[in-house]
One Martini backbone bead per residue (centre of mass of N, CA, C, O) as a GRO file, in nm:
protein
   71
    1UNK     BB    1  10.293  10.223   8.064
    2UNK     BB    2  10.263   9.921   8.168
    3UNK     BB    3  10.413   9.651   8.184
    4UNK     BB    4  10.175   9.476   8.167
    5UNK     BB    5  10.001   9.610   7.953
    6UNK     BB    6  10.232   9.550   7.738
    7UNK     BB    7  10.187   9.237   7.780
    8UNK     BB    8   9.894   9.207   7.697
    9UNK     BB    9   9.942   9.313   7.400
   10UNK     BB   10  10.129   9.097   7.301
   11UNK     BB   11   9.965   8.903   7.355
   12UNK     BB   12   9.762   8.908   7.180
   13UNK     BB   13   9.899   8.923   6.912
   14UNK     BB   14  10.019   8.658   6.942
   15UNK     BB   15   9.709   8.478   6.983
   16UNK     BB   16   9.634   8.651   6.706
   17UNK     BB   17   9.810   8.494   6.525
   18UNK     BB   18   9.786   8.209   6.584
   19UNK     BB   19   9.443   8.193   6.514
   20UNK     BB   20   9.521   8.295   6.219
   21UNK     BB   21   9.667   8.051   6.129
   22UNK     BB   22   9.483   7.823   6.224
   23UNK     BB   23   9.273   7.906   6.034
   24UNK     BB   24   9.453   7.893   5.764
   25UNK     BB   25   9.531   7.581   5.813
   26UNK     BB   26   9.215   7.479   5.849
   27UNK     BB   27   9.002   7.699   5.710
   28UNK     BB   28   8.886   7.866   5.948
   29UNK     BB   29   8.783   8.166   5.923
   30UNK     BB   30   8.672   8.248   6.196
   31UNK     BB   31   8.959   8.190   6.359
   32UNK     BB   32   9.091   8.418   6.158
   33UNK     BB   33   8.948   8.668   6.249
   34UNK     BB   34   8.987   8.623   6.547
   35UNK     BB   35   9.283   8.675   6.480
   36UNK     BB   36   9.283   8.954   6.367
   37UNK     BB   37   9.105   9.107   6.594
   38UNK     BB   38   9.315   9.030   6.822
   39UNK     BB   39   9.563   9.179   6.723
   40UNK     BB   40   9.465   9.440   6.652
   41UNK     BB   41   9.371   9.520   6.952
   42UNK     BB   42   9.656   9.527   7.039
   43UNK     BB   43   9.783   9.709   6.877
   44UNK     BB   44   9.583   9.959   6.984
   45UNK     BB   45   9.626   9.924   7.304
   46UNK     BB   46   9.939  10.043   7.234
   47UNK     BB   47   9.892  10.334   7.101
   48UNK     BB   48   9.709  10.430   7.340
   49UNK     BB   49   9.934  10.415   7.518
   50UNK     BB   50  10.146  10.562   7.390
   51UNK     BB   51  10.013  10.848   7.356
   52UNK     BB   52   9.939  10.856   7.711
   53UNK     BB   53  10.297  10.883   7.733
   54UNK     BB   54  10.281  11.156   7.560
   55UNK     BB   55  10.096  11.326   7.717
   56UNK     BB   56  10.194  11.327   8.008
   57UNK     BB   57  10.494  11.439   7.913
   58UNK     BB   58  10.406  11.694   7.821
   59UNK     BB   59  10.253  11.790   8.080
   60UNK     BB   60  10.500  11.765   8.272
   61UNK     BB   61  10.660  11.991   8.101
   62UNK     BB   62  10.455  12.221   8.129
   63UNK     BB   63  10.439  12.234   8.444
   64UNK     BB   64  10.734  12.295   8.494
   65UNK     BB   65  10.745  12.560   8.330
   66UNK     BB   66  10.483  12.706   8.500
   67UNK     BB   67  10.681  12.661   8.780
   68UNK     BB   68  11.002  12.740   8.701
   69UNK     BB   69  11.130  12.453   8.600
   70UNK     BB   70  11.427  12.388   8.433
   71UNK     BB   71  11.595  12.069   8.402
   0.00000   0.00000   0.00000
């Protein structure tokens, strides 16, 4: 995952952080559900890339594996 892509998945988690306490102040159950959901999506576009540079490194080890690379 890149820097950027990180940067993307913070920003989204804290501005939907934001929008949930901000809907929970003023009672706006909308922005707080929107605040909840975008929270949400930020919390798994992290772990989609997390997962996606976990599969990355294993297929990248097994390759150097069965070329005979052993660093």
């Amino acid at each position: 995952m890149t820097q950027e892509e990180k940067f993307e998945n913070k920003k989204d988690q804290l501005a939907g952080k934001a929008k949930e306490v901000g809907g929970k102040v003023t009672g706006d159950k909308e922005l707080e559900a929107e605040g909840k959901s975008q929270g949400v999506l930020g919390k798994a576009k992290e772990k989609l890339g997390d997962a996606k540079d976990t599969v990355k490194g294993a297929t990248e080890s097994v390759k150097e594996k069965l070329s005979g690379n052993k660093d």
